[in-house]
NUGU-431881 format. One record per residue: residue number from 1; residue in three letters; x, y, z of N, C-alpha, C in turn. Coordinates in Angstrom, 2 decimals, always signed. Example, Ala and Ser with C-alpha at 12.3 -4.5 7.8 and 13.67 -1.06 7.14 Angstrom:
NUGU-431881
nr->1; rest->ALA; nX->+13.19; nY->-5.69; nZ->+7.80; caX->+12.30; caY->-4.50; caZ->+7.80; cX->+13.20; cY->-3.30; cZ->+7.80
nr->2; rest->SER; nX->+12.85; nY->-2.25; nZ->+7.08; caX->+13.67; caY->-1.06; caZ->+7.14; cX->+12.90; cY->+0.03; cZ->+7.87
END
This chain:
NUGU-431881
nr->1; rest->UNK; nX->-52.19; nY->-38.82; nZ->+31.69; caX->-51.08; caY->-39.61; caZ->+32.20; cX->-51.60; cY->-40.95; cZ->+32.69
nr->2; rest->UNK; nX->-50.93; nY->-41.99; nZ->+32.29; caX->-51.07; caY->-43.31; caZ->+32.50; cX->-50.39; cY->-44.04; cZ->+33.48
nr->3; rest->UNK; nX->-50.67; nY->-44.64; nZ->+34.56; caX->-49.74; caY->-45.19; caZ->+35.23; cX->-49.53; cY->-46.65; cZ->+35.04
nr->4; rest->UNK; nX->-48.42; nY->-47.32; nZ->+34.62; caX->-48.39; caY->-48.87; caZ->+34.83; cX->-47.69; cY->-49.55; cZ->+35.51
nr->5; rest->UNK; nX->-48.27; nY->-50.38; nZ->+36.64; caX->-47.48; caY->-51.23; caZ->+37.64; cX->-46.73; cY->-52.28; cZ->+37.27
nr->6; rest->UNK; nX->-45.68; nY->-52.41; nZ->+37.44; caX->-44.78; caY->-53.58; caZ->+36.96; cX->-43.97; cY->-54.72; cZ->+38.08
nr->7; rest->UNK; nX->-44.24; nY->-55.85; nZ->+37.81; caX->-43.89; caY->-56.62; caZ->+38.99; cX->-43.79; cY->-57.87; cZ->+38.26
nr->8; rest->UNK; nX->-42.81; nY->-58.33; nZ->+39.22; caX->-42.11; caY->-59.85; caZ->+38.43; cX->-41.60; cY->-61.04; cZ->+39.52
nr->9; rest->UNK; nX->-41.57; nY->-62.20; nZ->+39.29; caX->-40.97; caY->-63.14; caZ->+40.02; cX->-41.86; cY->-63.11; cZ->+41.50
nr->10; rest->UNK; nX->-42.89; nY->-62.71; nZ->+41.48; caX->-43.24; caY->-63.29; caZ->+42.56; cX->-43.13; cY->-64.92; cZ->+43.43
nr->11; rest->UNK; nX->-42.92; nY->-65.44; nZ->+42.78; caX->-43.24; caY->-67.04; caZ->+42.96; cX->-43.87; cY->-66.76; cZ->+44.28
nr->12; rest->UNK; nX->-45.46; nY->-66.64; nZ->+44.35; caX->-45.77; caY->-67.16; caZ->+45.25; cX->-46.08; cY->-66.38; cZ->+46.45
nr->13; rest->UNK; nX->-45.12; nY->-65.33; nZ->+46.53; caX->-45.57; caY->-64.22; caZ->+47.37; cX->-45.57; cY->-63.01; cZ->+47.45
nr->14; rest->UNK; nX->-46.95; nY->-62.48; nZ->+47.64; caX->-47.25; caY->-61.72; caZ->+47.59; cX->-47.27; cY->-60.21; cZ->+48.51
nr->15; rest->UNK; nX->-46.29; nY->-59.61; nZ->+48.18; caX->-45.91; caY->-58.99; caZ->+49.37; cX->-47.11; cY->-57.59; cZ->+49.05
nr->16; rest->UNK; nX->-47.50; nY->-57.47; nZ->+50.89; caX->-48.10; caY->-56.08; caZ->+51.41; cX->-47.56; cY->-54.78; cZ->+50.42
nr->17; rest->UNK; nX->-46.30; nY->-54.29; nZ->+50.95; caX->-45.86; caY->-53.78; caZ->+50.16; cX->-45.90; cY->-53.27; cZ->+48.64
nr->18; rest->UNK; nX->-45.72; nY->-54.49; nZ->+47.77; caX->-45.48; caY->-54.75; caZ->+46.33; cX->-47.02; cY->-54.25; cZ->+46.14
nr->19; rest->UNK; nX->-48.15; nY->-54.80; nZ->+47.03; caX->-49.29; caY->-54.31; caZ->+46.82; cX->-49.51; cY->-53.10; cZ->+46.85
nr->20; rest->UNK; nX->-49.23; nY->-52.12; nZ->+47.88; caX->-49.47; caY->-50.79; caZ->+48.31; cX->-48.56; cY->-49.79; cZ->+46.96
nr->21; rest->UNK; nX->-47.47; nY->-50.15; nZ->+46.65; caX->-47.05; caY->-49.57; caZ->+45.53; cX->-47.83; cY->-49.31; cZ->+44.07
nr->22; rest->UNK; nX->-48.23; nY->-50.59; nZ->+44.01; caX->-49.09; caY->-50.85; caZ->+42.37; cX->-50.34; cY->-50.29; cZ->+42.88
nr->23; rest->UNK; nX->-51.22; nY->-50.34; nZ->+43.77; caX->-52.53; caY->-49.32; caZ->+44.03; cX->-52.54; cY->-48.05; cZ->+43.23
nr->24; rest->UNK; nX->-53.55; nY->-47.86; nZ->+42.57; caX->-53.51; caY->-46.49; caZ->+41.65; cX->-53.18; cY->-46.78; cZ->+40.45
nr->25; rest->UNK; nX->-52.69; nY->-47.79; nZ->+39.92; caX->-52.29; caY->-47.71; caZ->+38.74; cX->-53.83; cY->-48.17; cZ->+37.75
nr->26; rest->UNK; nX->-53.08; nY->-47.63; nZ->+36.74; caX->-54.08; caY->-47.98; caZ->+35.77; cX->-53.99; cY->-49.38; cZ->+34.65
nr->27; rest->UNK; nX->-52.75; nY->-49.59; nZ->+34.63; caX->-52.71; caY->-51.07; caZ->+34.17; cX->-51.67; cY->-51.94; cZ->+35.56
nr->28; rest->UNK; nX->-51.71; nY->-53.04; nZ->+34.94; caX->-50.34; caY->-53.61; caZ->+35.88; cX->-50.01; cY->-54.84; cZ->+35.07
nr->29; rest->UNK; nX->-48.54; nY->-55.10; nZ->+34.47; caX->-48.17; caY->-55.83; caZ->+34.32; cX->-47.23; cY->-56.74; cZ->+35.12
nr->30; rest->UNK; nX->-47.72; nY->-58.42; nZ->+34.72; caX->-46.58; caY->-59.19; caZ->+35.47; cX->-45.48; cY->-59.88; cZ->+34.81
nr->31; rest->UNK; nX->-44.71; nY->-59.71; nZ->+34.78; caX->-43.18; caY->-60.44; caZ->+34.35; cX->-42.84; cY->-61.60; cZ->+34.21
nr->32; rest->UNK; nX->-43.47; nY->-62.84; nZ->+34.57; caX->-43.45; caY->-64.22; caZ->+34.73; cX->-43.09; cY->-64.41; cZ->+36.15
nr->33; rest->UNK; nX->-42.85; nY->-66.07; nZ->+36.17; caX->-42.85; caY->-66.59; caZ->+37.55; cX->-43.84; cY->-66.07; cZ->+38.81
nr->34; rest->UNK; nX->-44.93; nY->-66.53; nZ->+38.29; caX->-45.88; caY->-65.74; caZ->+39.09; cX->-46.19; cY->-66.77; cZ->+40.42
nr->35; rest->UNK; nX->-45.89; nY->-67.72; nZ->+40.26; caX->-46.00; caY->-68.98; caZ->+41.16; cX->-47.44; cY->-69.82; cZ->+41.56
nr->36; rest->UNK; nX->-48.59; nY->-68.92; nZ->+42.04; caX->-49.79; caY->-69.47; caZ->+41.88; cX->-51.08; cY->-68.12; cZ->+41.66
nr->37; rest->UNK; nX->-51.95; nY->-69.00; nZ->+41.06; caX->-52.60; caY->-67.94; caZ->+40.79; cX->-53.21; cY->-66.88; cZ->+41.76
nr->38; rest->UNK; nX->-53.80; nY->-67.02; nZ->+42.54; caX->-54.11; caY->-65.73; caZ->+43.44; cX->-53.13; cY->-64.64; cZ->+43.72
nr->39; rest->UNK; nX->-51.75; nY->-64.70; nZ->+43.32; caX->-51.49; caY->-63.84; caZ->+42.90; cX->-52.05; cY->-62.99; cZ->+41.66
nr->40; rest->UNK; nX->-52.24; nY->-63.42; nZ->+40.52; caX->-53.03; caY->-62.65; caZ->+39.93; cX->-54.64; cY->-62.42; cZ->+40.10
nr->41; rest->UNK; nX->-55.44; nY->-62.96; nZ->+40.76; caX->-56.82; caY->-62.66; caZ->+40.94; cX->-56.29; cY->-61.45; cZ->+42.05
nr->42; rest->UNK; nX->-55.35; nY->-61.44; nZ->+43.03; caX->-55.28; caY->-59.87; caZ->+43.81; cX->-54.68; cY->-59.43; cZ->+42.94
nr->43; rest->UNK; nX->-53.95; nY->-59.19; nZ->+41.73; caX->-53.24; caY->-57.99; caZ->+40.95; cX->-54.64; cY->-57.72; cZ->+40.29
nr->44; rest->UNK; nX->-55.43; nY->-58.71; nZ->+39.30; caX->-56.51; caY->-58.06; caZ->+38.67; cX->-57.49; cY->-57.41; cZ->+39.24
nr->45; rest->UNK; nX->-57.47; nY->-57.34; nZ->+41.08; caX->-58.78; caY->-56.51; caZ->+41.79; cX->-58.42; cY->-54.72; cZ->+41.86
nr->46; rest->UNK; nX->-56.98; nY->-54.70; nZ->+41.72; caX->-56.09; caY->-53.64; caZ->+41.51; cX->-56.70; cY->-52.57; cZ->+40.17
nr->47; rest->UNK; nX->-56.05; nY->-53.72; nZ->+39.12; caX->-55.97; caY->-52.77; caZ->+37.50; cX->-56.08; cY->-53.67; cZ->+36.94
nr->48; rest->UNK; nX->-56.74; nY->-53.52; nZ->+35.39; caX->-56.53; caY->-54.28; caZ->+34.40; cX->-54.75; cY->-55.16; cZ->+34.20
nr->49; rest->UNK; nX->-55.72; nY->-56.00; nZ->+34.06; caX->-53.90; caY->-57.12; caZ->+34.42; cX->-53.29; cY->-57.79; cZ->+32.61
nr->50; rest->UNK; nX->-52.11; nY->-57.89; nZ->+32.66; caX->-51.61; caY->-58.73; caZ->+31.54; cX->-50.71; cY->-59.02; cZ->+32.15
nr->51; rest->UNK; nX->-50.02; nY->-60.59; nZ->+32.47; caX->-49.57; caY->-61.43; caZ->+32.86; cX->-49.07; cY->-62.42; cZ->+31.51
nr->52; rest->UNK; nX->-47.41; nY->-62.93; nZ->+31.92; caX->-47.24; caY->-64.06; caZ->+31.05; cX->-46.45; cY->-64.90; cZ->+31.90
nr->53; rest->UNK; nX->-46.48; nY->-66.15; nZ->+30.92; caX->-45.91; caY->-67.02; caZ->+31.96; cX->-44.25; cY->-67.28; cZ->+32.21
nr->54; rest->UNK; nX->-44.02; nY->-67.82; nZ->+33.51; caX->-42.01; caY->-67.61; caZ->+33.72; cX->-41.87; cY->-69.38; cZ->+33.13
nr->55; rest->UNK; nX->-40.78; nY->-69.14; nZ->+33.61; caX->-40.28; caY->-70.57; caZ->+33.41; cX->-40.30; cY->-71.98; cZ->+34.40
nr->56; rest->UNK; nX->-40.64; nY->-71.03; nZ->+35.82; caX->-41.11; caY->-71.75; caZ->+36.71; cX->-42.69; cY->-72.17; cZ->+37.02
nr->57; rest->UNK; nX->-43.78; nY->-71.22; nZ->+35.83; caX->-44.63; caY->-71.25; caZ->+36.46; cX->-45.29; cY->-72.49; cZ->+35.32
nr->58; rest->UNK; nX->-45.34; nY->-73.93; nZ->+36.01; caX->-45.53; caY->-75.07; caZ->+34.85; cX->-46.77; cY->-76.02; cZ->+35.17
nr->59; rest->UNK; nX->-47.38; nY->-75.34; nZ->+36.34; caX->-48.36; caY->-76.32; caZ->+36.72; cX->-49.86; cY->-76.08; cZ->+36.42
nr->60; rest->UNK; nX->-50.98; nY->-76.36; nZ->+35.96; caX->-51.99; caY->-76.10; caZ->+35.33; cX->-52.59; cY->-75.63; cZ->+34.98
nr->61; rest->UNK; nX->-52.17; nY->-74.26; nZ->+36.35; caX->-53.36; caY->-73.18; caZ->+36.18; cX->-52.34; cY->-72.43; cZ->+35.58
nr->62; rest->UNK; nX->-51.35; nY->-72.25; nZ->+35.18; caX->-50.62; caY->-71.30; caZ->+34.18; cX->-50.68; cY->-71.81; cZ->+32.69
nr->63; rest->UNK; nX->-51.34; nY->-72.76; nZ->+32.23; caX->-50.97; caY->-73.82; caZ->+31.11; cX->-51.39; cY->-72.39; cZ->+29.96
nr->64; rest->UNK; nX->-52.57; nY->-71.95; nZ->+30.38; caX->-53.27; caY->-70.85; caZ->+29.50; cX->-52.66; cY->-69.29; cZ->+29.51
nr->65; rest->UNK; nX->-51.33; nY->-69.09; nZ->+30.22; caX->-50.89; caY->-67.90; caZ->+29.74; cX->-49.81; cY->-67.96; cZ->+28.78
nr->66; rest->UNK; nX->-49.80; nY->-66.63; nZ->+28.36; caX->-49.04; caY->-66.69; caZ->+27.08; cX->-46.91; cY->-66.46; cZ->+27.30
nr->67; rest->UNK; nX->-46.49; nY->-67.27; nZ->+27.04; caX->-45.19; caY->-66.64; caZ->+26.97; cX->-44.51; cY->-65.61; cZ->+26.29
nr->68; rest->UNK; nX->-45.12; nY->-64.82; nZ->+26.03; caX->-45.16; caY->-62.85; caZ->+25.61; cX->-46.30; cY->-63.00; cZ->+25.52
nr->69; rest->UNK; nX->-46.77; nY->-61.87; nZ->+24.99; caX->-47.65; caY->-60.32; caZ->+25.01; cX->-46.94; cY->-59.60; cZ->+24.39
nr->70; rest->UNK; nX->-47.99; nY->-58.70; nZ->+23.45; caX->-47.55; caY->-57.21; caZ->+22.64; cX->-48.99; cY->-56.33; cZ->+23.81
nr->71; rest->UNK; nX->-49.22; nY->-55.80; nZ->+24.08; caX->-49.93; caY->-54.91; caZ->+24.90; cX->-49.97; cY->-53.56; cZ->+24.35
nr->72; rest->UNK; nX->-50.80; nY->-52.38; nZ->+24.28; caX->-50.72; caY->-51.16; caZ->+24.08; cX->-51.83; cY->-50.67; cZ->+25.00
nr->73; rest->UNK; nX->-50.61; nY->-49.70; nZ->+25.57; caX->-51.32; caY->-49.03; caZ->+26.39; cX->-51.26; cY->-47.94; cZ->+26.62
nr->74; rest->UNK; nX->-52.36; nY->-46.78; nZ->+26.32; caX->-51.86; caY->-45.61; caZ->+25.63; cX->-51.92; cY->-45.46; cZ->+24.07
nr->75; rest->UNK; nX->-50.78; nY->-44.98; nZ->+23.84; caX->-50.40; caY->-44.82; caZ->+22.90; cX->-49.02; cY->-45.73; cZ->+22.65
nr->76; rest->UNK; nX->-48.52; nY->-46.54; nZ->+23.80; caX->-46.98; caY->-47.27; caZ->+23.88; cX->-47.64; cY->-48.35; cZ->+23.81
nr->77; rest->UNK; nX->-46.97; nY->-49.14; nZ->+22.64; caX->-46.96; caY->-50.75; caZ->+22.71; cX->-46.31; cY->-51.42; cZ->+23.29
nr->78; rest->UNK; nX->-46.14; nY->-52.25; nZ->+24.27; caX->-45.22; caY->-53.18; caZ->+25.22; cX->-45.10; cY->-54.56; cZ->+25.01
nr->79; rest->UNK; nX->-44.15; nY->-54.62; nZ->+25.01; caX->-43.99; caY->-56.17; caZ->+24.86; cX->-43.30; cY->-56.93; cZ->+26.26
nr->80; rest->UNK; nX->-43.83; nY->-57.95; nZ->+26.45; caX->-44.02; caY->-58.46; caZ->+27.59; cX->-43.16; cY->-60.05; cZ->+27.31
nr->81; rest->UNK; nX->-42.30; nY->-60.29; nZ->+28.03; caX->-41.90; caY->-61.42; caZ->+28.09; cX->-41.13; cY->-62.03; cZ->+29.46
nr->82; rest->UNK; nX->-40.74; nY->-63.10; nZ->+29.95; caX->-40.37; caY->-63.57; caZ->+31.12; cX->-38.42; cY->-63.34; cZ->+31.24
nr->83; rest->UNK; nX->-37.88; nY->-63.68; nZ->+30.09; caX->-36.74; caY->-64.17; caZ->+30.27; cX->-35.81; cY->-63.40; cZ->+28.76
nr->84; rest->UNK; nX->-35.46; nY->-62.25; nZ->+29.38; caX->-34.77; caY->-61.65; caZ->+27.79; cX->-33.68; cY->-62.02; cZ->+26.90
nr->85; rest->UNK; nX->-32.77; nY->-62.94; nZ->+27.12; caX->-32.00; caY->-63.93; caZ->+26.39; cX->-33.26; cY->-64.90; cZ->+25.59
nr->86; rest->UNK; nX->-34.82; nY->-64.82; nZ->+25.52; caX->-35.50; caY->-65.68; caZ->+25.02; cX->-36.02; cY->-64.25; cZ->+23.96
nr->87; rest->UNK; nX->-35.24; nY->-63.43; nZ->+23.83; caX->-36.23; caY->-62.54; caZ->+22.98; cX->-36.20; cY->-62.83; cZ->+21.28
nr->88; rest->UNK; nX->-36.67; nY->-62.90; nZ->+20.56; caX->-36.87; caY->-63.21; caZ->+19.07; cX->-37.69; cY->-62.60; cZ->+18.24
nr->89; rest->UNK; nX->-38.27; nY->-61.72; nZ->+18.87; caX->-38.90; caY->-60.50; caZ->+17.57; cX->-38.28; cY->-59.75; cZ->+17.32
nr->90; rest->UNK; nX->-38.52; nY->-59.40; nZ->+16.20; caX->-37.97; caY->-58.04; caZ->+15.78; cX->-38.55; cY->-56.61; cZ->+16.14
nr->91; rest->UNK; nX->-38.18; nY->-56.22; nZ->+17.19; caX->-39.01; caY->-55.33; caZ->+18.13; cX->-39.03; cY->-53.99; cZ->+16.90
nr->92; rest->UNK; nX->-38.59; nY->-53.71; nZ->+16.33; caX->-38.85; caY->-52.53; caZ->+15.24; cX->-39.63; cY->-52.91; cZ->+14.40
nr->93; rest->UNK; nX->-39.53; nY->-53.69; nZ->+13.86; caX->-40.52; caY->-54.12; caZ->+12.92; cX->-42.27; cY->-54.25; cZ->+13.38
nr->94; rest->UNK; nX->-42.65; nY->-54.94; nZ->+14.78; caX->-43.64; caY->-54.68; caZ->+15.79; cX->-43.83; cY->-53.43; cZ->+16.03
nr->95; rest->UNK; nX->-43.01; nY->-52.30; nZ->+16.25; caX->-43.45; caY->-51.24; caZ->+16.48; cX->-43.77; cY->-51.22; cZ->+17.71
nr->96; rest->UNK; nX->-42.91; nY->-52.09; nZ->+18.55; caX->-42.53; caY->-51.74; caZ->+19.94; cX->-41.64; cY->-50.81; cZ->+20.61
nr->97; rest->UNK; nX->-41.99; nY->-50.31; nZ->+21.65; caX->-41.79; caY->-49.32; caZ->+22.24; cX->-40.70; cY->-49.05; cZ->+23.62
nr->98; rest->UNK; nX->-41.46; nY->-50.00; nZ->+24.64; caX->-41.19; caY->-50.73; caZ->+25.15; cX->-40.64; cY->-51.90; cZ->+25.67
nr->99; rest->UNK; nX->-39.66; nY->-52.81; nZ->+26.50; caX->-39.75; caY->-53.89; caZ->+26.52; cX->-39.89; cY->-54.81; cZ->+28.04
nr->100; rest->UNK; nX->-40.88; nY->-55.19; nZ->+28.83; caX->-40.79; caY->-55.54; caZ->+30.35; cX->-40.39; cY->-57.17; cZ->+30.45
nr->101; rest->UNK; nX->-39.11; nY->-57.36; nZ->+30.59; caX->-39.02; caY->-58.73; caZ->+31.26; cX->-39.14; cY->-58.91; cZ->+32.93
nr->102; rest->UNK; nX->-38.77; nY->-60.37; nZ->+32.92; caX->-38.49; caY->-60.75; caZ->+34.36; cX->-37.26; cY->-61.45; cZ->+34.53
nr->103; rest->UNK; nX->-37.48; nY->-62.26; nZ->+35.26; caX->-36.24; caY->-63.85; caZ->+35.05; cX->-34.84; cY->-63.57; cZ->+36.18
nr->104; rest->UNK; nX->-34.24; nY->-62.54; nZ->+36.29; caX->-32.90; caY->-62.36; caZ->+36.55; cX->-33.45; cY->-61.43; cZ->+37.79
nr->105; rest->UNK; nX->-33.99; nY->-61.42; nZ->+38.42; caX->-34.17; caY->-60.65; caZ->+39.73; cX->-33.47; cY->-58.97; cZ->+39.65
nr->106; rest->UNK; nX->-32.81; nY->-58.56; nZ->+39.08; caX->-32.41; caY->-57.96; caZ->+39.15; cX->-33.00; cY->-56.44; cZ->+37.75
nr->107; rest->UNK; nX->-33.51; nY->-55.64; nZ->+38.90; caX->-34.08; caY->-54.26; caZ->+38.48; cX->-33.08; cY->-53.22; cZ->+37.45
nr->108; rest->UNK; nX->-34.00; nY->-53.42; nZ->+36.30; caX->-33.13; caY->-52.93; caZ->+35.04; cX->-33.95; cY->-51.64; cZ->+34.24
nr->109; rest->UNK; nX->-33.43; nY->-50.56; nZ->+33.93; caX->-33.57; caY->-49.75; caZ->+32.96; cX->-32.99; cY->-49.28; cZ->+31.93
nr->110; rest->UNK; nX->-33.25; nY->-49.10; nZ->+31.08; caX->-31.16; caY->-49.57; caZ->+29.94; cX->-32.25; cY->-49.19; cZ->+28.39
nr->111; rest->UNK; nX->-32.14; nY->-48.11; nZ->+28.10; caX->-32.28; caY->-47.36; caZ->+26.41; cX->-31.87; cY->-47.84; cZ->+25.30
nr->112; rest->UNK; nX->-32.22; nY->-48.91; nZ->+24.81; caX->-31.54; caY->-49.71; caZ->+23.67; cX->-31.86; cY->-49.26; cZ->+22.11
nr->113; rest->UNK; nX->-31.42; nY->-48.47; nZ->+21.05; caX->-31.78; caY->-48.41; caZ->+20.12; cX->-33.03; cY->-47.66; cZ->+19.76
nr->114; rest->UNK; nX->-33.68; nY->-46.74; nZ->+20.97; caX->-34.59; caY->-46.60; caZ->+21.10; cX->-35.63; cY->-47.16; cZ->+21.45
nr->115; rest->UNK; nX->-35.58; nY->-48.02; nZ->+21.91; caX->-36.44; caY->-49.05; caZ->+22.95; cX->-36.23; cY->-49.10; cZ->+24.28
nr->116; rest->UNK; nX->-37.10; nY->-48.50; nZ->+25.17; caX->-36.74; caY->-48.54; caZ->+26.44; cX->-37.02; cY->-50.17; cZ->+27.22
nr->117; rest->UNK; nX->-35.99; nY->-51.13; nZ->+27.44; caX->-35.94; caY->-52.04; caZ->+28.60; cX->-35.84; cY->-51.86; cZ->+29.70
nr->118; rest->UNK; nX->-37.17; nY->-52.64; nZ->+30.37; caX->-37.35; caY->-52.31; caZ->+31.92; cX->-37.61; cY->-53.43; cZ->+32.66
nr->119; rest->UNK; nX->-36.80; nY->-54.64; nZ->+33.65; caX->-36.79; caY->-55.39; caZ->+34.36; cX->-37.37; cY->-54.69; cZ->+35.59
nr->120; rest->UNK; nX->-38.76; nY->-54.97; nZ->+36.22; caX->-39.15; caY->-54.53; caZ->+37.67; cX->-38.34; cY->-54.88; cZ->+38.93
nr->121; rest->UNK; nX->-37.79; nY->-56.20; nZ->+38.12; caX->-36.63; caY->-56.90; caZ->+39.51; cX->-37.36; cY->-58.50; cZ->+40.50
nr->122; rest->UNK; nX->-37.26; nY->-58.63; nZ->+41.34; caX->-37.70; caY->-59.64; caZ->+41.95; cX->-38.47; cY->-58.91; cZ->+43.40
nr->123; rest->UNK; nX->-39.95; nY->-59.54; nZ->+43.10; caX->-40.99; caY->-58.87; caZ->+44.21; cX->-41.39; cY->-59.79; cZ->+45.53
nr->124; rest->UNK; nX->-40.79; nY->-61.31; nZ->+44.97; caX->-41.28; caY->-62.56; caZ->+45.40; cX->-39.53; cY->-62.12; cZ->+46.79
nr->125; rest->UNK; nX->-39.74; nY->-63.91; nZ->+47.23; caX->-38.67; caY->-64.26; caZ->+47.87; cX->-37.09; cY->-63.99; cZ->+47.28
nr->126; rest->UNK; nX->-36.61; nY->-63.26; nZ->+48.45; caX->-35.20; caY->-62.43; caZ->+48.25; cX->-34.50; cY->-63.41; cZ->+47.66
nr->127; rest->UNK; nX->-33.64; nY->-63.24; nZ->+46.77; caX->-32.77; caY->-64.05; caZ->+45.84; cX->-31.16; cY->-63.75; cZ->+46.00
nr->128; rest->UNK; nX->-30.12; nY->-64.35; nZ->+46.60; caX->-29.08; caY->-63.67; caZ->+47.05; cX->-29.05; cY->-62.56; cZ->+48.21
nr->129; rest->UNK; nX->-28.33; nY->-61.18; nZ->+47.23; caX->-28.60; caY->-60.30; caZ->+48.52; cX->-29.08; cY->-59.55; cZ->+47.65
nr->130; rest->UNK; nX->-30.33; nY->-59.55; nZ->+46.56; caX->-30.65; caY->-58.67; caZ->+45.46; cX->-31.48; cY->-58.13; cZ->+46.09
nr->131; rest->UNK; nX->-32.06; nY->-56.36; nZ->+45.97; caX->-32.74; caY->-55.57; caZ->+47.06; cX->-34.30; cY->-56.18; cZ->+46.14
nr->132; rest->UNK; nX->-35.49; nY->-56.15; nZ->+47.15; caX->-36.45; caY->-56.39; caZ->+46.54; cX->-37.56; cY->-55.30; cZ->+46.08
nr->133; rest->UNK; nX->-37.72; nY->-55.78; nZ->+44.12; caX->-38.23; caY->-54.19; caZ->+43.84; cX->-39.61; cY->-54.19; cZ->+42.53
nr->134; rest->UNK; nX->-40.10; nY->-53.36; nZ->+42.87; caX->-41.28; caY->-53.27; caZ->+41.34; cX->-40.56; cY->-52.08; cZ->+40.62
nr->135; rest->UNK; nX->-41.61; nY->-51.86; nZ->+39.55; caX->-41.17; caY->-50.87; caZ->+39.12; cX->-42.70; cY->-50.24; cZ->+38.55
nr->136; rest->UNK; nX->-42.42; nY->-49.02; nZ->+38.21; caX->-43.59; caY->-48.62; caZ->+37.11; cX->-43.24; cY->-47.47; cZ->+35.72
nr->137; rest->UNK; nX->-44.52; nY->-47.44; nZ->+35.11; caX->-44.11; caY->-46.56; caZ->+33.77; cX->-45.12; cY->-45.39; cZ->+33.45
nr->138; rest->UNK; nX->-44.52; nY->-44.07; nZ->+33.77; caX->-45.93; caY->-43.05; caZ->+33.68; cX->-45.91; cY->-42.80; cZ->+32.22
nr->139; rest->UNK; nX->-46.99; nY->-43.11; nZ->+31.88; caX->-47.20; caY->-42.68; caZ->+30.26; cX->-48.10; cY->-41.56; cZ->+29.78
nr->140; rest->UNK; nX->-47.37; nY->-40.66; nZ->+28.92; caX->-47.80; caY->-39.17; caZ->+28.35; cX->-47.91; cY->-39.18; cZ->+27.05
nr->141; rest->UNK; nX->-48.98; nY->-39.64; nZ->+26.44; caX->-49.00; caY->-39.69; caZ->+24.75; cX->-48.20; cY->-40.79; cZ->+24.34
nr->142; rest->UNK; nX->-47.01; nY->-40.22; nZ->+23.80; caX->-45.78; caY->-40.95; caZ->+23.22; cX->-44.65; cY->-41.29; cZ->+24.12
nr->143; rest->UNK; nX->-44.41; nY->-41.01; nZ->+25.47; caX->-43.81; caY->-40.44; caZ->+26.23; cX->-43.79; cY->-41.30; cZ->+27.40
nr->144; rest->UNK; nX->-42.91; nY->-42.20; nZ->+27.70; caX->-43.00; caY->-42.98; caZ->+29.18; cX->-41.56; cY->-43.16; cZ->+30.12
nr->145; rest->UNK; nX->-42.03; nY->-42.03; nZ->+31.29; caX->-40.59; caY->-42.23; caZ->+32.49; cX->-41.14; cY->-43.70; cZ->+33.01
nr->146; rest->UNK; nX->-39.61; nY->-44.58; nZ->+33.12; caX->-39.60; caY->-45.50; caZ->+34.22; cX->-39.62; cY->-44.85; cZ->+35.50
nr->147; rest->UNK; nX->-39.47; nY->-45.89; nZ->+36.75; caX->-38.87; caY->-45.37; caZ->+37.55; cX->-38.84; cY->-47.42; cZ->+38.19
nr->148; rest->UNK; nX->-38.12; nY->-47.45; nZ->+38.96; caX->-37.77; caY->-48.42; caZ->+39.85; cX->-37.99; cY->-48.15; cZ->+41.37
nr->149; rest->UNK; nX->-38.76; nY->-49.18; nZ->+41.98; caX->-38.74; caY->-48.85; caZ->+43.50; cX->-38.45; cY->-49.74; cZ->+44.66
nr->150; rest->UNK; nX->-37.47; nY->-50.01; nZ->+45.10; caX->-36.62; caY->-50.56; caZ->+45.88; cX->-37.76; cY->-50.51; cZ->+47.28
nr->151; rest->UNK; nX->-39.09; nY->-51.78; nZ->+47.55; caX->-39.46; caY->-51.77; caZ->+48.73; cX->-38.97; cY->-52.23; cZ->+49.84
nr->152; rest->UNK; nX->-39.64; nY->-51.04; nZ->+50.92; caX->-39.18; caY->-51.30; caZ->+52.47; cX->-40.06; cY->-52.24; cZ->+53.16
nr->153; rest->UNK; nX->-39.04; nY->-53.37; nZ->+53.62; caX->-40.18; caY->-54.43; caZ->+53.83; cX->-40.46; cY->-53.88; cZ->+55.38
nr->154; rest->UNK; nX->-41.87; nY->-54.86; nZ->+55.97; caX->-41.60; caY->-54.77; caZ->+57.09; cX->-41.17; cY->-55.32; cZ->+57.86
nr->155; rest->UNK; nX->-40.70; nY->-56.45; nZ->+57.86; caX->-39.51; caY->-57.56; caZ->+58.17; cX->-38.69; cY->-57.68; cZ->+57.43
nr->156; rest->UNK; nX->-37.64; nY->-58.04; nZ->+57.71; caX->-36.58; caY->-58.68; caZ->+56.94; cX->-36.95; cY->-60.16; cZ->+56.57
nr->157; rest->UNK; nX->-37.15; nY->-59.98; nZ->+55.20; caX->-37.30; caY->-61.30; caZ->+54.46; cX->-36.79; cY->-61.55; cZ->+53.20
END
């Protein structure tokens, strides 16, 4: 069994929390809008990291990530992108499995055609009154439960 941490929209901060959740995992992906990098130098001290870039994240040190990723991990191929109204592969034809965006703050799981889509949600600064959340994916061979996790901050922020 595989565990993968999923987290998105940080811009910037990095919550305690969001950290203590993804601990243990064996990969961790990020969703875009990552805001600056030390967010990812603490996700990569975690787990092997794959990161792409959001639409906010435009300033130098993001110049070199990719706007998708195909990833396999396991035996599940994932495809990784920031913003899913930007999607344009033909995810069957790839032989994707998977699909992890970001962009819309809002924590999604939704079975499409046989493709499981999974938005982690927004981990960064609260957006509206959207609850703030990661998510992850336990993987068994061929075989991957989501789950979504709605963290308890320790302030209200």
């Amino acid at each position: 069994m595989l565990r993968v941490g999923l987290i998105s929209d940080t811009h910037g901060l990095m919550r305690p929390e969001a950290l203590d959740f993804l601990k243990g995992s064996d990969h961790i992906i990020h969703g875009g809008d990552i805001g600056k990098p030390a967010i990812l130098e603490t996700l990569a001290e975690l787990a092997p990291l794959t990161a792409i870039r959001g639409n906010n994240d435009k300033d130098a040190w993001a110049a070199n990530l990719p706007e998708t990723v195909l990833v396999k991990i396991g035996e599940v191929p994932i495809y990784v992108l920031h913003d899913l109204s930007q999607l344009g592969t033909d995810l069957h034809a790839a032989g994707v499995r998977v699909v992890v965006s970001g962009h819309s703050h809002r924590a999604l799981v939704q079975e499409r055609d046989g493709i499981l889509f999974v938005n982690p949600g927004g981990a960064g600064p609260r957006r509206f009154r959207l609850p703030i959340t990661v998510a992850e994916l336990l993987i068994d061979k061929h075989s991957v439960t989501p789950r979504i996790a709605e963290l308890r901050l320790a302030q209200s922020a």
